[in-house]
KOLSE-801067 format. One record per residue (C-alpha): residue number from 1; residue in three letters; chain; x, y, z. Coordinates in Angstrom, 2 decimals, always signed. Each point is the difference from the previous one (the first is absolute). Example, Ala and Ser with C-alpha at 12.3 -4.5 7.8 and 13.67 -1.06 7.14 Angstrom:
BEGIN
<mardo martor="1" rokol="ALA" milum="A" px="+12.30" py="-4.50" pz="+7.80"/>
<mardo martor="2" rokol="SER" milum="A" px="+1.37" py="+3.44" pz="-0.66"/>
//
This chain:
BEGIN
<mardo martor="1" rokol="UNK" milum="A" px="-8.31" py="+14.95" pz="+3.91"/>
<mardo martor="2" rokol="UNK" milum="A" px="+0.61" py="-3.13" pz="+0.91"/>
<mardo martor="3" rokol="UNK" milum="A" px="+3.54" py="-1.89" pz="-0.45"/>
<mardo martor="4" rokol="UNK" milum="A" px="+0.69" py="-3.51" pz="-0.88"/>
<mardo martor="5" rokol="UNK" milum="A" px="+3.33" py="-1.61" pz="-0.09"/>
<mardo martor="6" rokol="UNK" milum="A" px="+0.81" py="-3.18" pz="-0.91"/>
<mardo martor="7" rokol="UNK" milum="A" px="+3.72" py="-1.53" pz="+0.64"/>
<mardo martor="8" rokol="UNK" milum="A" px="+1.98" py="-2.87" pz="-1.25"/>
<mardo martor="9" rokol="UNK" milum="A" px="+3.68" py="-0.88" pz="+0.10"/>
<mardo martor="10" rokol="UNK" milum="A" px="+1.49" py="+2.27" pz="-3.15"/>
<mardo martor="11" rokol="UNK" milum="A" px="-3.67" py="+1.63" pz="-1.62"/>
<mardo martor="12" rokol="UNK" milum="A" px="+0.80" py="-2.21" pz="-3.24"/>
<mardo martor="13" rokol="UNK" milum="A" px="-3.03" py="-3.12" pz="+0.57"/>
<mardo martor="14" rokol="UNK" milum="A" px="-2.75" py="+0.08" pz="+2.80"/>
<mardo martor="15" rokol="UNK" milum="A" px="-0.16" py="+4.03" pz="+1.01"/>
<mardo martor="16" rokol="UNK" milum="A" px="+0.31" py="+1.61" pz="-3.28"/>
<mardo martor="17" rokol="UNK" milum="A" px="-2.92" py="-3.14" pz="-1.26"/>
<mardo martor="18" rokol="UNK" milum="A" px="-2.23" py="+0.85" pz="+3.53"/>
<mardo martor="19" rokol="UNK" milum="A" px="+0.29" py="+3.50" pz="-1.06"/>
<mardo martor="20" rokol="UNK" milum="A" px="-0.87" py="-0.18" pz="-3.54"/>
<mardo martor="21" rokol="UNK" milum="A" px="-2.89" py="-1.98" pz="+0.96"/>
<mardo martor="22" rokol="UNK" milum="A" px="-0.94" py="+1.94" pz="+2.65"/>
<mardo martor="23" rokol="UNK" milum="A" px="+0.37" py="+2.87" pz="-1.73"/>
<mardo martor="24" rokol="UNK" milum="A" px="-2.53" py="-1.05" pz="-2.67"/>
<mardo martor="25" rokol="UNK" milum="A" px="-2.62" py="-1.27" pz="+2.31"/>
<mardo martor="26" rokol="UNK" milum="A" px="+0.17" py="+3.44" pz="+1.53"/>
<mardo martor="27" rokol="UNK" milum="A" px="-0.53" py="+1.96" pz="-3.45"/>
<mardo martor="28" rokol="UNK" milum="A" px="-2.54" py="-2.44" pz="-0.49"/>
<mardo martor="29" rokol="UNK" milum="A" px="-2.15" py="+0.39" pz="+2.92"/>
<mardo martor="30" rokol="UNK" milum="A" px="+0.28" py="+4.18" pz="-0.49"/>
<mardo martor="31" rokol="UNK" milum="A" px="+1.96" py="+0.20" pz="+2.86"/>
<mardo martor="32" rokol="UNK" milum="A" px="+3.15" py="+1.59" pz="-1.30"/>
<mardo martor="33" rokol="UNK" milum="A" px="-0.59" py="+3.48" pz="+1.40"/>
<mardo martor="34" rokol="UNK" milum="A" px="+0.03" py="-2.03" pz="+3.85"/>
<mardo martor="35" rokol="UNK" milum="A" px="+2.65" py="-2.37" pz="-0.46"/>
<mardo martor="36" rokol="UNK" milum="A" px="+3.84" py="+0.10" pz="-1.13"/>
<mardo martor="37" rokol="UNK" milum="A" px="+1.69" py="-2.64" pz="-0.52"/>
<mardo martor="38" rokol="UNK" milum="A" px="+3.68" py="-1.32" pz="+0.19"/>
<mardo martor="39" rokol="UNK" milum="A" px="+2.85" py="-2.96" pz="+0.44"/>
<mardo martor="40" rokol="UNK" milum="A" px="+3.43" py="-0.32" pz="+0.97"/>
<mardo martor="41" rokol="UNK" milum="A" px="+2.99" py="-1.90" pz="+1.35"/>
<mardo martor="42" rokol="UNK" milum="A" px="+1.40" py="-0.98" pz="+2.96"/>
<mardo martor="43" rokol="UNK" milum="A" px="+3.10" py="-0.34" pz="-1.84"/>
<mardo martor="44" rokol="UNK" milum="A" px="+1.55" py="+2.80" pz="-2.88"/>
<mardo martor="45" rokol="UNK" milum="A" px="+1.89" py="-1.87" pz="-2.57"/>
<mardo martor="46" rokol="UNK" milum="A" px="-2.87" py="+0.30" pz="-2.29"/>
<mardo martor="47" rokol="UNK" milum="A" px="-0.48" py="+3.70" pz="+0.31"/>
<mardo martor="48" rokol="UNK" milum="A" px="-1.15" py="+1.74" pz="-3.33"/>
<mardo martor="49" rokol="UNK" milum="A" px="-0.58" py="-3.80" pz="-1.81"/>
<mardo martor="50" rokol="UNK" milum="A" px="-3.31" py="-0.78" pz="-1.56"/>
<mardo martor="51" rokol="UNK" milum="A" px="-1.75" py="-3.22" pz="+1.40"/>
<mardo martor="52" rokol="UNK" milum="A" px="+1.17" py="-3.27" pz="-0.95"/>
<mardo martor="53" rokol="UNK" milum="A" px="-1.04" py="-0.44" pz="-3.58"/>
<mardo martor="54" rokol="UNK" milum="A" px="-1.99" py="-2.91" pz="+1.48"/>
<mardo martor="55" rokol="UNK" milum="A" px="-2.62" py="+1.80" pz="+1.65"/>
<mardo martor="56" rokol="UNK" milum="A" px="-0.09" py="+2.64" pz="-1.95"/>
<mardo martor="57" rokol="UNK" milum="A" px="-1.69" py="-2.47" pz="-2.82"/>
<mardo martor="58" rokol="UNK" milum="A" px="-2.18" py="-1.55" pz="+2.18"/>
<mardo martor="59" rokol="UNK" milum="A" px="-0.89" py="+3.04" pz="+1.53"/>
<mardo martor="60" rokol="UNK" milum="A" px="-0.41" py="+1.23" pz="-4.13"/>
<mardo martor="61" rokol="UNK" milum="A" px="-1.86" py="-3.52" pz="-0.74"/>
<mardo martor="62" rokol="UNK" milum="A" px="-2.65" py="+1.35" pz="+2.97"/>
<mardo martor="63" rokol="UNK" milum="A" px="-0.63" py="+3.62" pz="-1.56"/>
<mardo martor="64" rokol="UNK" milum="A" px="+2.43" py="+1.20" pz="+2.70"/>
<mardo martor="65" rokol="UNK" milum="A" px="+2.79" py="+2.16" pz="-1.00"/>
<mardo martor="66" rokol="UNK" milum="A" px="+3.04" py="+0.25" pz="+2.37"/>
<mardo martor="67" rokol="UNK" milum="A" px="+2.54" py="+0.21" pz="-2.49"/>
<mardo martor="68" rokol="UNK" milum="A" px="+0.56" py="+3.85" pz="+0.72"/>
<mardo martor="69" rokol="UNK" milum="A" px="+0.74" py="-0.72" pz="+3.71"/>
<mardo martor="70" rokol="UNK" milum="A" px="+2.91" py="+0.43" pz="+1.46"/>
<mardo martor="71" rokol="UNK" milum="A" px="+1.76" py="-1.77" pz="+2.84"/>
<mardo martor="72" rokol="UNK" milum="A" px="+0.41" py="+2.04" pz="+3.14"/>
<mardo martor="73" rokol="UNK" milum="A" px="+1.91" py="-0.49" pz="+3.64"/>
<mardo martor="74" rokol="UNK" milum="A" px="-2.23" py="+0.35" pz="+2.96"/>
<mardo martor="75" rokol="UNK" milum="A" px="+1.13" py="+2.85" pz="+2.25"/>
<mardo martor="76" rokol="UNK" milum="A" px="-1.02" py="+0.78" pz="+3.19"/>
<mardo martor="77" rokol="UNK" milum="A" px="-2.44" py="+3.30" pz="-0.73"/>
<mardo martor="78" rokol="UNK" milum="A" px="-2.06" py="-2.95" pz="-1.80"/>
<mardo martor="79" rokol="UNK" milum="A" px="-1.23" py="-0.93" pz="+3.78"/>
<mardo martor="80" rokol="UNK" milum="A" px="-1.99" py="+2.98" pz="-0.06"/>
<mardo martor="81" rokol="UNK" milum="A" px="-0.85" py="+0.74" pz="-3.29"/>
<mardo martor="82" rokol="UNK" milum="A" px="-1.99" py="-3.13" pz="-0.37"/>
<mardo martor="83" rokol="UNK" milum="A" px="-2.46" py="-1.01" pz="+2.22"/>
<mardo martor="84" rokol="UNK" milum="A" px="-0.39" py="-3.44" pz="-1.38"/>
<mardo martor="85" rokol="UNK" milum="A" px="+3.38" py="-2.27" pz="-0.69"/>
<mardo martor="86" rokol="UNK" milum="A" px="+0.15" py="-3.57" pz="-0.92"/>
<mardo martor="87" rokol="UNK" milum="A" px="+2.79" py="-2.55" pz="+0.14"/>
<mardo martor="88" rokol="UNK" milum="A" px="-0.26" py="-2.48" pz="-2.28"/>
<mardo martor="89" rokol="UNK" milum="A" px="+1.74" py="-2.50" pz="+1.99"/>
<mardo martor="90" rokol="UNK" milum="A" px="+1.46" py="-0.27" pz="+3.65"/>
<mardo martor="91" rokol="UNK" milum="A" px="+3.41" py="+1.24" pz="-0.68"/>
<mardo martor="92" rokol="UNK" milum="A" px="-1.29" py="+2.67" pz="-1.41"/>
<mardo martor="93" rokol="UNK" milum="A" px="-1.95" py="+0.62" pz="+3.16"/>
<mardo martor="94" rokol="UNK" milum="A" px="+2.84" py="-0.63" pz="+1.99"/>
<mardo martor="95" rokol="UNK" milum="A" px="+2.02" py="+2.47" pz="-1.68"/>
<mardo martor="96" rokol="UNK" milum="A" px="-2.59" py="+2.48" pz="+0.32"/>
<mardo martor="97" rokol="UNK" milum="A" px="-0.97" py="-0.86" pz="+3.83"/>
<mardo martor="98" rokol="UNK" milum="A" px="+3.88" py="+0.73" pz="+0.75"/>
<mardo martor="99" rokol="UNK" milum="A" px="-0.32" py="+3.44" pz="-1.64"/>
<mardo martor="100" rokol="UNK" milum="A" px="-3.21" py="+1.42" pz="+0.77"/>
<mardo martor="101" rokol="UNK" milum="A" px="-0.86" py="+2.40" pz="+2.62"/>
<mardo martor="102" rokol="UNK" milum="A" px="-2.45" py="-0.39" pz="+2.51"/>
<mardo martor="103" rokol="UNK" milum="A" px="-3.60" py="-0.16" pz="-1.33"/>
<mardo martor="104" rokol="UNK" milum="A" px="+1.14" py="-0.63" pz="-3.53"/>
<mardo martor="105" rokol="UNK" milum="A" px="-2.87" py="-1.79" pz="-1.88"/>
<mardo martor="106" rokol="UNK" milum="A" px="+1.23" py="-3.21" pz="-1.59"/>
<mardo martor="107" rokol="UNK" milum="A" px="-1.43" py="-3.29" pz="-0.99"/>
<mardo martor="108" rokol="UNK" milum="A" px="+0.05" py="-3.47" pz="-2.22"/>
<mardo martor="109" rokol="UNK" milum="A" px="-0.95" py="+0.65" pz="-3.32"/>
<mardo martor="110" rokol="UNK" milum="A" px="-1.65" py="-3.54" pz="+0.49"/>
<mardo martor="111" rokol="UNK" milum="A" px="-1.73" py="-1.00" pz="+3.49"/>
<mardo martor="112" rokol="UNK" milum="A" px="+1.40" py="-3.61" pz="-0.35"/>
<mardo martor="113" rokol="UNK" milum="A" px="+3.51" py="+0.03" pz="-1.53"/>
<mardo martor="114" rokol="UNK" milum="A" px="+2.30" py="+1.29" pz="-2.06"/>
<mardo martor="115" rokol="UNK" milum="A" px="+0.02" py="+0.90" pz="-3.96"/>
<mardo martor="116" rokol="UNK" milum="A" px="+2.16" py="-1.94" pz="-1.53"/>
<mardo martor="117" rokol="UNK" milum="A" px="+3.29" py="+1.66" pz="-1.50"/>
<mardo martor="118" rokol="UNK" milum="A" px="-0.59" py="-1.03" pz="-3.53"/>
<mardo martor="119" rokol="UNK" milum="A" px="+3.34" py="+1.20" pz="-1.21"/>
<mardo martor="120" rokol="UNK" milum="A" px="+1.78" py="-3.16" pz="-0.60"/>
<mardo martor="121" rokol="UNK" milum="A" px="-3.10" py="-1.71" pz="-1.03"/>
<mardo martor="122" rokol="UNK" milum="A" px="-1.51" py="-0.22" pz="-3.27"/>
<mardo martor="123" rokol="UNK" milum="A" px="-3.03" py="+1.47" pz="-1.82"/>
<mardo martor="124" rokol="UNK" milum="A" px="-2.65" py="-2.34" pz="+1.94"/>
<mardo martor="125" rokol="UNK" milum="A" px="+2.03" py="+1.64" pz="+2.93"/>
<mardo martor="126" rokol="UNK" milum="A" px="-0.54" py="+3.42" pz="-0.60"/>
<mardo martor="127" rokol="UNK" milum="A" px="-4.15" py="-0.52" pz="-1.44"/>
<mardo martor="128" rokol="UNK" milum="A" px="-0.74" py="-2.01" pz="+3.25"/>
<mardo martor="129" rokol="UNK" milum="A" px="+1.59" py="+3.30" pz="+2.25"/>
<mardo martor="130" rokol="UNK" milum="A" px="-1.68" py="+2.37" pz="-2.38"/>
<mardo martor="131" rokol="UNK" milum="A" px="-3.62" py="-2.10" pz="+0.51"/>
<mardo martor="132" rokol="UNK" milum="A" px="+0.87" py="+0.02" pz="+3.65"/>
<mardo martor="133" rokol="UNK" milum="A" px="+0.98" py="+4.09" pz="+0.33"/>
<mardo martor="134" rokol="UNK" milum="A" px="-3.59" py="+0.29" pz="-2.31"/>
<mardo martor="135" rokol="UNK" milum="A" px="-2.12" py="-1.52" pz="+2.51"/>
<mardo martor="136" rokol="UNK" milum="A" px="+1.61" py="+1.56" pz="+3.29"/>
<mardo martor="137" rokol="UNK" milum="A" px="-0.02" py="+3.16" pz="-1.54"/>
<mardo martor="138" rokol="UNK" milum="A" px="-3.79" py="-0.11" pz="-0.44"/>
<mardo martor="139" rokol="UNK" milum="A" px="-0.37" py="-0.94" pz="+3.07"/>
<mardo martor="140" rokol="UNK" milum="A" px="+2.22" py="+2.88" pz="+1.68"/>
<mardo martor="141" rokol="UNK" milum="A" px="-2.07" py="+2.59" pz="-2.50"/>
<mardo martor="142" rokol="UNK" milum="A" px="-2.57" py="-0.87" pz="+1.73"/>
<mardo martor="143" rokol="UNK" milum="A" px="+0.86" py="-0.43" pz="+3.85"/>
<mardo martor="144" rokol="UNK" milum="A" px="+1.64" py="+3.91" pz="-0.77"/>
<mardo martor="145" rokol="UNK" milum="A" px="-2.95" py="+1.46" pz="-1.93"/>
<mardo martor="146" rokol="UNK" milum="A" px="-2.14" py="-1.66" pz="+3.20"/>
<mardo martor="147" rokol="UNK" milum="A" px="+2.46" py="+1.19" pz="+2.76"/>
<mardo martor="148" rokol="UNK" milum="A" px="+0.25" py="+3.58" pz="-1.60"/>
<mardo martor="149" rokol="UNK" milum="A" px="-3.74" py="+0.92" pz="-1.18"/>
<mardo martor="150" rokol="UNK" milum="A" px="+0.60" py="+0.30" pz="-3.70"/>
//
């Protein structure tokens, strides 16, 4: 099995959307047998919440369904339960670089930036990060399906 984390600031707008995406293109493509899939925080004020009611309608408005997720803190043990993680922006990475142990696997969710933290933003705000985490996550389903033989 093969683990995929995603991680945002309090698993309420970009992780919990990456994953629900993610999560979909993986059911779509078969693959759900070979590839888990999660998100969580850097931060744990949010533990237990649902997403932001935001993305969870235009996750809905895309046939994705998030709504049951649950926000969760990351915790060390998730440095070696998933072999993929992605920050979603450079503090994020930060945080995690600080915290990880040698050889942990992390990287940009994006090559060239950050996802914007559409939290204080408005609807347009939080369709442009979910048509931005839709594309990347194709893109990622593939690179892993590619790196991994599946």
């Amino acid at each position: 099995m093969i683990n995929v984390l995603f991680v945002c600031t309090g698993n309420i707008c970009r992780s919990p959307t990456a994953e629900g995406v993610f999560r979909q293109l993986v059911a779509d493509a078969g693959l759900t047998a070979h590839i888990r899939t999660a998100s969580a925080g850097v931060e744990s004020y949010h533990v237990g919440e649902p997403p932001d009611a935001r993305a969870i309608e235009i996750a809905a408005h895309n046939d994705v369904d998030i709504s049951g997720q649950r926000a969760h803190a990351f915790k060390p043990a998730d440095f070696t339960a998933f072999e993929y993680i992605y920050a979603m922006d450079e503090g994020h990475m930060r945080i995690l670089q600080r915290r990880a142990p040698a050889g942990a696997k992390l990287a940009m969710f994006l090559e060239d930036g950050d996802v914007p933290d559409p939290w204080y933003g408005n609807m347009k705000d939080f369709n442009d990060v979910y048509a931005m985490i839709a594309e990347r996550c194709q893109q990622l389903l593939a690179a892993i399906v590619e790196e991994n033989n599946l």
